[in-house]
MARMIKOL-183717 format. One record per residue (C-alpha): residue in one letter; residue number from 1; y, z, x. Coordinates in pm, whole numbers, plus 50000, padded with zeros to 5 digits. Layout:
BEGIN
MIDO type seq    c2    c3    c1
MIDO    a NUM     Y     Z     X
...
This chain:
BEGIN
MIDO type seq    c2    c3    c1
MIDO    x   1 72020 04094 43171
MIDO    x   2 72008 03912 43501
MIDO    x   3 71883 03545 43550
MIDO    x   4 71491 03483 43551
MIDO    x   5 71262 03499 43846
MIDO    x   6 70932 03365 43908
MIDO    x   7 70750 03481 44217
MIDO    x   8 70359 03378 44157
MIDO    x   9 70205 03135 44380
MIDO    x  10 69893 02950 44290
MIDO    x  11 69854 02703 44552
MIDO    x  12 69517 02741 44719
MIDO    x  13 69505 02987 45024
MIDO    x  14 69387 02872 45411
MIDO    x  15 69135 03033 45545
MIDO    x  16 69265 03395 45686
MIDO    x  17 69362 03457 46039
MIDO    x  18 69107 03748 46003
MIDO    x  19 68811 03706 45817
MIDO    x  20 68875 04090 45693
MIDO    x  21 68580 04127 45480
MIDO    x  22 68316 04095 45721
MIDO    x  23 68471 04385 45911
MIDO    x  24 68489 04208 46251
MIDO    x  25 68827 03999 46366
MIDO    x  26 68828 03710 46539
MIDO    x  27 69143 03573 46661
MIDO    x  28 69114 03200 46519
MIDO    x  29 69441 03126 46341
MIDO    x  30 69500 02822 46009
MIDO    x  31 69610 02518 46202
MIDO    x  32 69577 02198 45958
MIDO    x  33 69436 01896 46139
MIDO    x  34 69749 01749 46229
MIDO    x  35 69982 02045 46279
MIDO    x  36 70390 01925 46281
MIDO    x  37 70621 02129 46479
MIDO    x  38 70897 02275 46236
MIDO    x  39 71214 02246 46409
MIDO    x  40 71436 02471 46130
MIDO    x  41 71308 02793 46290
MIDO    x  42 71558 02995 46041
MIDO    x  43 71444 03051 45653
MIDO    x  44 71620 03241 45411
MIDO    x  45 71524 03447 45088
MIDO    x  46 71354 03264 44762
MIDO    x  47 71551 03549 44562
MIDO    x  48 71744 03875 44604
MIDO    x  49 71676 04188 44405
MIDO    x  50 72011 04408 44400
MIDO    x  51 72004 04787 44358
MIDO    x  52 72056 04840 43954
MIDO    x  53 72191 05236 44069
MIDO    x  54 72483 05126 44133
MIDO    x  55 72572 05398 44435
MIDO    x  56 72700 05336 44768
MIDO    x  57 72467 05412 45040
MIDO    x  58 72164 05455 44803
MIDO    x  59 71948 05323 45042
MIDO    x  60 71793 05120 44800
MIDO    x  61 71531 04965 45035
MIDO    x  62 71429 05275 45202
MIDO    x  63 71110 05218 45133
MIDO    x  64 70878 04932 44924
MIDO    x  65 70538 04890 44861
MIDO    x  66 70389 04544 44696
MIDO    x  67 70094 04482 44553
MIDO    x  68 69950 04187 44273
MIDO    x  69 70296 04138 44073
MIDO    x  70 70457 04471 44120
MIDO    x  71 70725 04552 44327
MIDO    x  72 70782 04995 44445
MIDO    x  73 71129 05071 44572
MIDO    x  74 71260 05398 44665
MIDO    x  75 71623 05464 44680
MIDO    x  76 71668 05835 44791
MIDO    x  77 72074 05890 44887
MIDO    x  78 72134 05848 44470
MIDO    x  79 72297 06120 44328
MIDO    x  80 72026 06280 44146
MIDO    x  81 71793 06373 44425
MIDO    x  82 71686 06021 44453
MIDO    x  83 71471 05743 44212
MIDO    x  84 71221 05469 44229
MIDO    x  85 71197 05141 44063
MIDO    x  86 70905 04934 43952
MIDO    x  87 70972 04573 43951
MIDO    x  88 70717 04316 43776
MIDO    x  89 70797 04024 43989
MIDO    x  90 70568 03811 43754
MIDO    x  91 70853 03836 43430
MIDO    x  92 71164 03788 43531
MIDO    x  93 71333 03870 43224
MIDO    x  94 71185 04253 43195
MIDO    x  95 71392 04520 43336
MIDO    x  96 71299 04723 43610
MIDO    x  97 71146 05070 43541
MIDO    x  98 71309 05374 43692
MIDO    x  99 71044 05620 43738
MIDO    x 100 71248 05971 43708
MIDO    x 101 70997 06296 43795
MIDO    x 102 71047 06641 43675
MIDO    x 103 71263 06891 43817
MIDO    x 104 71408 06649 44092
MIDO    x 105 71730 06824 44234
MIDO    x 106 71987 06681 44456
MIDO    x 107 71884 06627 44820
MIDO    x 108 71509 06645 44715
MIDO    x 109 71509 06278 44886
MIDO    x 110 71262 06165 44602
MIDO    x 111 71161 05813 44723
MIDO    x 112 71173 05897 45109
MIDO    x 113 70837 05681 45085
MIDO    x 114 70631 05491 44800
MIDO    x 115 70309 05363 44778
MIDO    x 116 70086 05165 44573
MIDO    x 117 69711 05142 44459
MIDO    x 118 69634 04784 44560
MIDO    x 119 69502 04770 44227
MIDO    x 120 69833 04818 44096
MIDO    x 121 69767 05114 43887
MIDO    x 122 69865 05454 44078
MIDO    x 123 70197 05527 44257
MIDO    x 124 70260 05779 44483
MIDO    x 125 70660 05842 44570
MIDO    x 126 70748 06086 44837
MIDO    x 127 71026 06400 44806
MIDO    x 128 71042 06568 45165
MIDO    x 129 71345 06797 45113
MIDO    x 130 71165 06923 44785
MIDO    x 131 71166 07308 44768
MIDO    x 132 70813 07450 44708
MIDO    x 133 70795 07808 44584
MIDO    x 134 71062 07976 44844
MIDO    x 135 71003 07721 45187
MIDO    x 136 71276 07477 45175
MIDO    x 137 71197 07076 45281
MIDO    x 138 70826 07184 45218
MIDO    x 139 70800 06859 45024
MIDO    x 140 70609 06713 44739
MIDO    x 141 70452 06384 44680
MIDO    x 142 70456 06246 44314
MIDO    x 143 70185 06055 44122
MIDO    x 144 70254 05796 43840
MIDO    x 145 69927 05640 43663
MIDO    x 146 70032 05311 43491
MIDO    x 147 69909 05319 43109
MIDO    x 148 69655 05071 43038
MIDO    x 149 69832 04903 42763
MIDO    x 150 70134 04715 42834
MIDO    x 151 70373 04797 43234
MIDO    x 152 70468 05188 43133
MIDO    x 153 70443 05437 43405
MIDO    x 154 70328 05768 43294
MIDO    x 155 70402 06095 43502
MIDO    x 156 70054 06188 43636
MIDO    x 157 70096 06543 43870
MIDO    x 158 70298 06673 44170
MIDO    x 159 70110 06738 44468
MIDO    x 160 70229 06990 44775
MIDO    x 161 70029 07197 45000
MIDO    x 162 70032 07590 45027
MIDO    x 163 69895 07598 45394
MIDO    x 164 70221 07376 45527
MIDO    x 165 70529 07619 45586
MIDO    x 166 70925 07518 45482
MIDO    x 167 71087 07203 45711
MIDO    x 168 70723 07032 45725
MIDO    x 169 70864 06759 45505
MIDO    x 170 70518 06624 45357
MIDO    x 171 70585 06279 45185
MIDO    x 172 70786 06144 45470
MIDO    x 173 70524 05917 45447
MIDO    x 174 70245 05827 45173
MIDO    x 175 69945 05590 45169
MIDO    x 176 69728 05520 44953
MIDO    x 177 69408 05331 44711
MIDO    x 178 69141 05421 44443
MIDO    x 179 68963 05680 44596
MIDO    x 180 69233 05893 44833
MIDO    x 181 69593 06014 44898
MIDO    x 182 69767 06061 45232
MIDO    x 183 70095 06199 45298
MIDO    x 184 70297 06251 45649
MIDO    x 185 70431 06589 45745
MIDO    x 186 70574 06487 46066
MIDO    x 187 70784 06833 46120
MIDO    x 188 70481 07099 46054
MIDO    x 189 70449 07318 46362
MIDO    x 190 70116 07388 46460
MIDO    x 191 70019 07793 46535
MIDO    x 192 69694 07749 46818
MIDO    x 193 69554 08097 46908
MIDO    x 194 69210 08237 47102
MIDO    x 195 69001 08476 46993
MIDO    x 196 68910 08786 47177
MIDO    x 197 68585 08836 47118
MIDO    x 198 68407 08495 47147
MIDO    x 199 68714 08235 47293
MIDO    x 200 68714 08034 47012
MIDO    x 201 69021 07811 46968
MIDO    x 202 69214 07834 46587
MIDO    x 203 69474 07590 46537
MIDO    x 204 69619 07649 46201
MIDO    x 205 69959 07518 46044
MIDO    x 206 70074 07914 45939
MIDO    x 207 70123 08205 46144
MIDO    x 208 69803 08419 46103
MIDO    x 209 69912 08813 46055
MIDO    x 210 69507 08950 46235
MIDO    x 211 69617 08755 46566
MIDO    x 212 69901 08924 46800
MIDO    x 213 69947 08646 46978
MIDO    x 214 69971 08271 46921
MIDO    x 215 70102 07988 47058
MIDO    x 216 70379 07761 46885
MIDO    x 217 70402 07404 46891
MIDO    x 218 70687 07301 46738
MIDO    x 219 70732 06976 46520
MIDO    x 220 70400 06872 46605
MIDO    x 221 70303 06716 46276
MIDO    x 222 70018 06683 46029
MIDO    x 223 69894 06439 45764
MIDO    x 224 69773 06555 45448
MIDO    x 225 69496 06422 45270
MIDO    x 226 69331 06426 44872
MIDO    x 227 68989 06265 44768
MIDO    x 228 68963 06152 44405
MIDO    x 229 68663 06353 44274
MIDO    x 230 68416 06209 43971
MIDO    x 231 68622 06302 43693
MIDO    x 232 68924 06090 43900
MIDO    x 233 69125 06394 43987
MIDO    x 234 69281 06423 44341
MIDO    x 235 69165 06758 44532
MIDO    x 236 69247 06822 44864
MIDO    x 237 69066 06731 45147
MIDO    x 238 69162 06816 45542
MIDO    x 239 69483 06811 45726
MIDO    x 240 69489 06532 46015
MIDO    x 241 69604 06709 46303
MIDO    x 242 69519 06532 46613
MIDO    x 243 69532 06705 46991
MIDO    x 244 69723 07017 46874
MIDO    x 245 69892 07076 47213
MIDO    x 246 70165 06829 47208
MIDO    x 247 70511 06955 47039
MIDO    x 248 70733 06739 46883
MIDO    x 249 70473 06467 46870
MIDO    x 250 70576 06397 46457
MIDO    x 251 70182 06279 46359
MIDO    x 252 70264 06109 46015
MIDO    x 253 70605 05955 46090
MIDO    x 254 70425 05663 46040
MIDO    x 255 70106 05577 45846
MIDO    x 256 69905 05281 45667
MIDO    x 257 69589 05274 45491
MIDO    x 258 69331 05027 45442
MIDO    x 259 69022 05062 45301
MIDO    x 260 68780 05341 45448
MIDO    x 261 69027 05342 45755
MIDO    x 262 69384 05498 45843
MIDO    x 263 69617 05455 46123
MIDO    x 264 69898 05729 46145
MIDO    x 265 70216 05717 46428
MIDO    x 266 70334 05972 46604
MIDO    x 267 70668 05828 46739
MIDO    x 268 70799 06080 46962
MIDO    x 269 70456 06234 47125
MIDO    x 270 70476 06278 47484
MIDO    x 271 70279 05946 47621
MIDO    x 272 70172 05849 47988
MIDO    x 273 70369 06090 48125
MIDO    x 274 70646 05972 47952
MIDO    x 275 70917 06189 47718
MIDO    x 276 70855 06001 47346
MIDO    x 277 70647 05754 47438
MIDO    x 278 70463 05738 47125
MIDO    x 279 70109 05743 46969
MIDO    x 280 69902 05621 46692
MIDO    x 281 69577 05759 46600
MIDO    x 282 69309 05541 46389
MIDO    x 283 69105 05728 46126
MIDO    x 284 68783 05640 45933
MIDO    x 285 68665 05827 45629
MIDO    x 286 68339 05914 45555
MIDO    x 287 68150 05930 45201
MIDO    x 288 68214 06313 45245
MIDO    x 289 68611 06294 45322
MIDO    x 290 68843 06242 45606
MIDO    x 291 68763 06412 45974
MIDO    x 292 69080 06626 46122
MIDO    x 293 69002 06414 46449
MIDO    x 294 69046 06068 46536
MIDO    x 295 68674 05920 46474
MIDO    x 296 68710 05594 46763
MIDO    x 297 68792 05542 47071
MIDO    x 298 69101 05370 47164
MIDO    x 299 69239 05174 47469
MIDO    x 300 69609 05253 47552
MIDO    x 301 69873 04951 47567
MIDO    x 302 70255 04954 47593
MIDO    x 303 70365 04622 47823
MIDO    x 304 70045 04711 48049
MIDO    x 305 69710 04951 47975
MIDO    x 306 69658 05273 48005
MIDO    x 307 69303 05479 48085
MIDO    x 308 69208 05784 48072
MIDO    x 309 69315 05879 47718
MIDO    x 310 69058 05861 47457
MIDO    x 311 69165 05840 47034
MIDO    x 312 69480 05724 47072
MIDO    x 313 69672 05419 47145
MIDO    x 314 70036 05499 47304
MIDO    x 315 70368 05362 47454
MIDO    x 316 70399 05349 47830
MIDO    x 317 70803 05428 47855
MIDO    x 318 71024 05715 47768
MIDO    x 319 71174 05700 47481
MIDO    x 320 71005 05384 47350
MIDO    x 321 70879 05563 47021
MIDO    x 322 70537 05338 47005
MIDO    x 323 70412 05395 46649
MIDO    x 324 70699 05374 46460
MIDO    x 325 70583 05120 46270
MIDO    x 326 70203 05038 46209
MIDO    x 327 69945 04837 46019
MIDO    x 328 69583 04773 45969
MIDO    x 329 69385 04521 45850
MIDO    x 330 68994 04487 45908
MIDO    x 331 68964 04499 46257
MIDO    x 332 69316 04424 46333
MIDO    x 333 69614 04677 46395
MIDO    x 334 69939 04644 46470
MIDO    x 335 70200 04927 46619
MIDO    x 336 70587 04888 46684
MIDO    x 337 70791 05009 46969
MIDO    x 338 71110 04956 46884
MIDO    x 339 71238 05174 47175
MIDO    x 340 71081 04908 47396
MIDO    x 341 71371 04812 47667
MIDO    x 342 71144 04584 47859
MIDO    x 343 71305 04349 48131
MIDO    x 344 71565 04587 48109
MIDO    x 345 71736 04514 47768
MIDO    x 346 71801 04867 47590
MIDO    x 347 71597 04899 47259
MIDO    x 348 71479 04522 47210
MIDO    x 349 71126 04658 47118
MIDO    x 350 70796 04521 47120
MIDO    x 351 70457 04521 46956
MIDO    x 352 70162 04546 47055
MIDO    x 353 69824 04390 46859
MIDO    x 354 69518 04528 46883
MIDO    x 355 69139 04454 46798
MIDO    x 356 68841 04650 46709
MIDO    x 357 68530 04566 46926
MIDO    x 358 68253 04775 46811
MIDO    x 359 68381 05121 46824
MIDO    x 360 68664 05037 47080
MIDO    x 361 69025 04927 46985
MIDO    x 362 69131 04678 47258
MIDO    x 363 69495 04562 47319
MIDO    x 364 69480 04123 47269
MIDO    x 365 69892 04106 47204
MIDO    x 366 70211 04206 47345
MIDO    x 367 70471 04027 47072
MIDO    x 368 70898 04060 47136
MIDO    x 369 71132 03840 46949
MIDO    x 370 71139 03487 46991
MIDO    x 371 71252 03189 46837
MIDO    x 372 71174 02759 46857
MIDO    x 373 71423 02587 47104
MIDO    x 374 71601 02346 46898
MIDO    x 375 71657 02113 47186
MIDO    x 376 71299 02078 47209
MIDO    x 377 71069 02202 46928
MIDO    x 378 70779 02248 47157
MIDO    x 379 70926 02504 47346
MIDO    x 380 71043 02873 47295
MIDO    x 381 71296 03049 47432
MIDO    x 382 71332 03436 47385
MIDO    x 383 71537 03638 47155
MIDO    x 384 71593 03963 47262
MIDO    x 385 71897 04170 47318
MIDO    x 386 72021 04498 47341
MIDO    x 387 71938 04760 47030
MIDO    x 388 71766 04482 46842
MIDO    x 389 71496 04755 46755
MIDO    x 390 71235 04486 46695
MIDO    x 391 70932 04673 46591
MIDO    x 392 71054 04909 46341
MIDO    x 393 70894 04740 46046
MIDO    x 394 70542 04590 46073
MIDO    x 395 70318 04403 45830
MIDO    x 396 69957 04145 45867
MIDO    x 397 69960 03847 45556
MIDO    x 398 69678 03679 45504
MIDO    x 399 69772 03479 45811
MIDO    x 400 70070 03604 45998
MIDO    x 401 70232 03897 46128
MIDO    x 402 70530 04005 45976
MIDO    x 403 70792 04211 46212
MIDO    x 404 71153 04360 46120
MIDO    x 405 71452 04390 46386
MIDO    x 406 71688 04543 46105
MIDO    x 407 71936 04630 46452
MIDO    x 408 71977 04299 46536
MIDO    x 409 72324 04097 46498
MIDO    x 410 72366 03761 46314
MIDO    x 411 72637 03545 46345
MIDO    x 412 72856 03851 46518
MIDO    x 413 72771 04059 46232
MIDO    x 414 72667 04390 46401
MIDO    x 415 72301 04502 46241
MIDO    x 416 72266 04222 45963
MIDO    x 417 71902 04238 46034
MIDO    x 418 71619 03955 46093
MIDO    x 419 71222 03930 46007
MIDO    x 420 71006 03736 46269
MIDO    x 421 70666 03562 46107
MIDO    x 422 70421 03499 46432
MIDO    x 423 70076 03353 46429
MIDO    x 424 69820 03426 46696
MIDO    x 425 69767 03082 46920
MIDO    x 426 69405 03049 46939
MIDO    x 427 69243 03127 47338
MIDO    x 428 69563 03243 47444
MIDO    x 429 69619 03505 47681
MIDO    x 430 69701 03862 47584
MIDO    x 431 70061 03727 47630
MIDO    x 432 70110 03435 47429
MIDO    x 433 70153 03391 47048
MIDO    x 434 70287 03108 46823
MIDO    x 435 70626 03217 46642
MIDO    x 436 70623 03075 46279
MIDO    x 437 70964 03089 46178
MIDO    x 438 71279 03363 46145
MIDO    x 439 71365 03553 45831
MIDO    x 440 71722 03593 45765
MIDO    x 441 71972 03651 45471
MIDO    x 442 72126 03351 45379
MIDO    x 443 72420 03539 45355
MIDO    x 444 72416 03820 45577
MIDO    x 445 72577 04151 45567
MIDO    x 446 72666 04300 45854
MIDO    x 447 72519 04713 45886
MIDO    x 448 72246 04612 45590
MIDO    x 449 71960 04601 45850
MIDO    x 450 71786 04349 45685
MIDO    x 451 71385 04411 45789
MIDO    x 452 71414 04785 45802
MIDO    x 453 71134 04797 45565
MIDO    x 454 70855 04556 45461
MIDO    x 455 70587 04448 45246
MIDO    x 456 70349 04175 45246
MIDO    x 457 70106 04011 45017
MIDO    x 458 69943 03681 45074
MIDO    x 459 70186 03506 44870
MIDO    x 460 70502 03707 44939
MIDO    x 461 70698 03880 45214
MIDO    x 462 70930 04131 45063
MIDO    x 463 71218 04257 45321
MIDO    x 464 71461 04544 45245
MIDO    x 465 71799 04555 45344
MIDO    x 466 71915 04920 45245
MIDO    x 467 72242 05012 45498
MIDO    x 468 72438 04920 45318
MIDO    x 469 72735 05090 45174
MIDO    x 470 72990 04876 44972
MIDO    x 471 72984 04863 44616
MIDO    x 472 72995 04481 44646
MIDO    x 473 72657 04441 44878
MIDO    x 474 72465 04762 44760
MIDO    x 475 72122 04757 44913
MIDO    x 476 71913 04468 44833
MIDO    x 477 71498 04315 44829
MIDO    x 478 71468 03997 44959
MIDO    x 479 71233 03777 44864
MIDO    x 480 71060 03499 45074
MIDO    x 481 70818 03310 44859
MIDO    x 482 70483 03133 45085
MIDO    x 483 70523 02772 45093
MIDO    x 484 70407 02484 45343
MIDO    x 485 70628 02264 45516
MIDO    x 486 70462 01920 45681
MIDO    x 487 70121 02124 45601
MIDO    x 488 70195 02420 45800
MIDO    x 489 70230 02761 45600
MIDO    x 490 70573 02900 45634
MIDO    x 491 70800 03189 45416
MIDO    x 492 71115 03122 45224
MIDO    x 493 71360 02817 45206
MIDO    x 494 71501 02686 45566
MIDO    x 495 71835 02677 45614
MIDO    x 496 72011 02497 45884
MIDO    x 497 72288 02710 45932
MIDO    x 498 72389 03066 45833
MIDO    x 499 72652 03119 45574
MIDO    x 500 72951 03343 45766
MIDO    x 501 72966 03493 45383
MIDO    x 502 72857 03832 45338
MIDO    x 503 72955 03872 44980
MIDO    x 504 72592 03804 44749
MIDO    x 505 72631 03651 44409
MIDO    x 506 72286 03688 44265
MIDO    x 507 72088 03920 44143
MIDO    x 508 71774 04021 43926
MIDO    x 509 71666 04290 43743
MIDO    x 510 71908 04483 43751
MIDO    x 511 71919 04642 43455
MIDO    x 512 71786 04998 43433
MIDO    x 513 71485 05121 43186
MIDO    x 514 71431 05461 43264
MIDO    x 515 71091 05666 43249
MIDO    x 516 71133 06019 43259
MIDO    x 517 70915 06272 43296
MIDO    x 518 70849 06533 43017
């Protein structure tokens, strides 16, 4: 058994950078009355979490989801067809729980993406490459229901769709709380045809026998939602499935859920006349279930704004990939580009904030990686470079945005990764925001791209690390406890150098307590 770990936090919480409840944002950040520049601009993890697989290139990391004390992490390059483990970060001594679904064959890809109830009591695990009936990669999303005695995980259904053909992939992505399920099909081609008789448009994701002629649109991409009925079963509700006529658009490559309210990426949709620009679309649901459309308007952003686009918020350069990467809070989203080559540096990436004004969603942020000067606290200096592919991971604390550049290099080692915390200065301009402090492995490893995914609670910011592929740096969790430093609220422990080591020595967790399904 590894060495303990405590992760709870019970100091009292500031007051939240968004006062989510109300339902309205307003862009007044924490600042304590007499706030003390923090000159170590570099933190590194509170603890590590090491894959307990045991298998090169797992990918342990590929995906997490956090919520209360429990830790989801897929891992879907293992052997079997992929797993997921269930970490209690409050006991430190209990093992992790692998949660092992039925029929799972090799390539299914079983923990593609996870999810969690922010209640802590469902879990939904994607399987893209699953085989459904005789359509290969149709995909299949898993359910576990946590027993209410005690932290077992009990195997609670397997969920696909009959109207989405082979390749769609559904459970690339999965989102989810108490009353619905979403899941990403980012490959299902879309099948739009006209009637002959009265004109009326069908857009449906199978080829329809009575019609002669239909149009294809390849790769465009759905997402697929469930509504938990009365008696608490799941049954399915519409497929979202906005403007049908771009191809290759992949809707659901990237999706978040808060609440009554949904925002899905659509990273390679064709964009202000640009090839892959990007999109994200913002959904609300209604007592009665989820609309197939967008339900607000939204202003366009990249590095400048966009008009004449309504529903959807989108990159402004080829190739950029805008919603990669999103997240919503309240009134608050946030959507990486980490294609963004702005001031000409290849794949630096951006990303882009955005508020909700009535019905509208307004751009108020334009974030790209940058770090404290140590020569003189109070100013910043920028740090960008080429492939960096800032964006990629993004995540809202109670009072801070969370961003991943798992690309970038530390120290000379290529793609060890970094995390950048930011904090909204209060009355700036749309181009200004306070940097917090940098995330980074006190050891780092170079090709782990450290930041490629992320989850966030008020207390704790948990950053994957999943490339990579030695048996002696398997993929690893870090974890960056909330603390304050001279009374301002910062993430992990600073260091004032990084170790040139690569080589990690601790660990948790890590051994194995299967839960297989019957």
């Amino acid at each position: 058994m590894a060495g303990g770990m405590v992760l709870s936090c019970t100091q009292d919480q500031p007051p939240p950078l968004y006062p989510l409840a109300q339902g309205k944002a307003e862009l007044t950040p924490y600042h304590p009355e007499a706030p003390v520049e923090m000159i170590l601009e570099r933190h590194s993890e509170n603890k590590i979490l090491k894959s307990p697989s045991q298998q090169p290139d797992d990918r342990f990391g590929e995906s997490i989801a956090l919520t209360l004390n429990t830790l989801v992490v897929g891992a879907p390059n293992t052997s079997s067809g992929g797993t997921v483990w269930v970490f209690d970060l409050d006991h430190s001594n209990t093992a992790p729980i692998q949660l092992i679904p039925p029929h799972l064959h090799s390539g299914d890809k079983y923990g593609t993406a996870v999810a969690i109830e922010p209640g802590g009591n469902f879990i939904a695990v994607g399987a893209p490459h699953t085989k459904v009936d005789d359509k290969i990669n149709a995909g299949v999303v898993y359910m576990w229901k946590k027993s209410k005695t005690g932290n077992n995980w009990n195997f609670d259904g397997a969920y696909s769709r009959e109207d989405l053909p082979a390749n769609s992939k559904l459970g690339s992505t999965v989102a989810m709380n108490r009353e619905t399920l979403l899941a990403g099909a980012p490959f299902t081609p879309l099948f739009i045809t006209t009637t002959s008789t009265s004109g009326e448009v069908i857009t449906t994701t199978m080829p329809v026998d009575r019609f002669a002629n239909f149009r294809t649109v390849a790769f465009h991409g759905v997402v697929a939602t469930w509504m938990r009925d009365s008696n608490g079963d799941l049954n399915e509700d519409n497929l979202l499935q906005p403007n049908p006529y771009i191809a290759n658009a992949q809707v659901g490559s990237a999706l978040f859920l808060e609440e009554a309210q949904a925002i899905v990426g659509a990273k390679t949709a064709r964009a202000s006349e640009q090839v892959e620009a990007g999109k994200a679309y913002i959904y609300l649901r209604r007592k009665s279930g989820w609309s197939n459309q967008p339900s607000v308007s939204i202003s366009q952003t990249g590095n400048s704004i966009f008009k004449g686009d309504d529903n959807t918020i989108s990159g402004n350069g080829p190739n950029h990939h805008f919603g990669s990467a999103v997240c919503i809070k309240g009134s608050v989203a946030l959507a990486g580009t980490p294609g963004d080559s702005e001031g000409g540096l290849l794949r630096s990436g951006s990303v882009n904030v955005y508020e909700r004004i009535d019905s509208a969603w307004n751009p108020v942020q334009y974030i790209s990686a940058k770090i404290k000067d140590r020569s003189d606290p109070k100013k910043f200096r920028e740090d960008r470079s080429d492939d960096d592919m800032f964006g990629s991971a993004v995540g809202i604390t109670d009072t801070h945005f969370v961003i991943g550049a798992p690309k970038k290099s530390i120290n000379d080692l290529e793609q060890a990764g970094a995390v950048y915390v930011f904090q909204i200065k209060s009355g700036s301009n749309p181009m200004e925001e306070e940097f917090v402090v940098q995330l980074v492995q006190a050891k780092p490893v170079a090709n782990s791209e450290f930041g490629a995914a992320l989850a966030c609670t008020s207390d704790i910011i948990a950053v994957s690390a999943p490339g990579t592929q030695d048996l002696s740096t398997l993929g690893q969790i870090y974890i960056f406890k909330r603390t304050e430093i001279d009374s301002q609220i910062s993430w992990g422990v600073p260091v004032a150098a990084i170790q040139p080591a690569s080589v990690l020595s601790e660990s948790a967790n890590s051994a194995a307590n299967p839960v297989t399904a019957p």
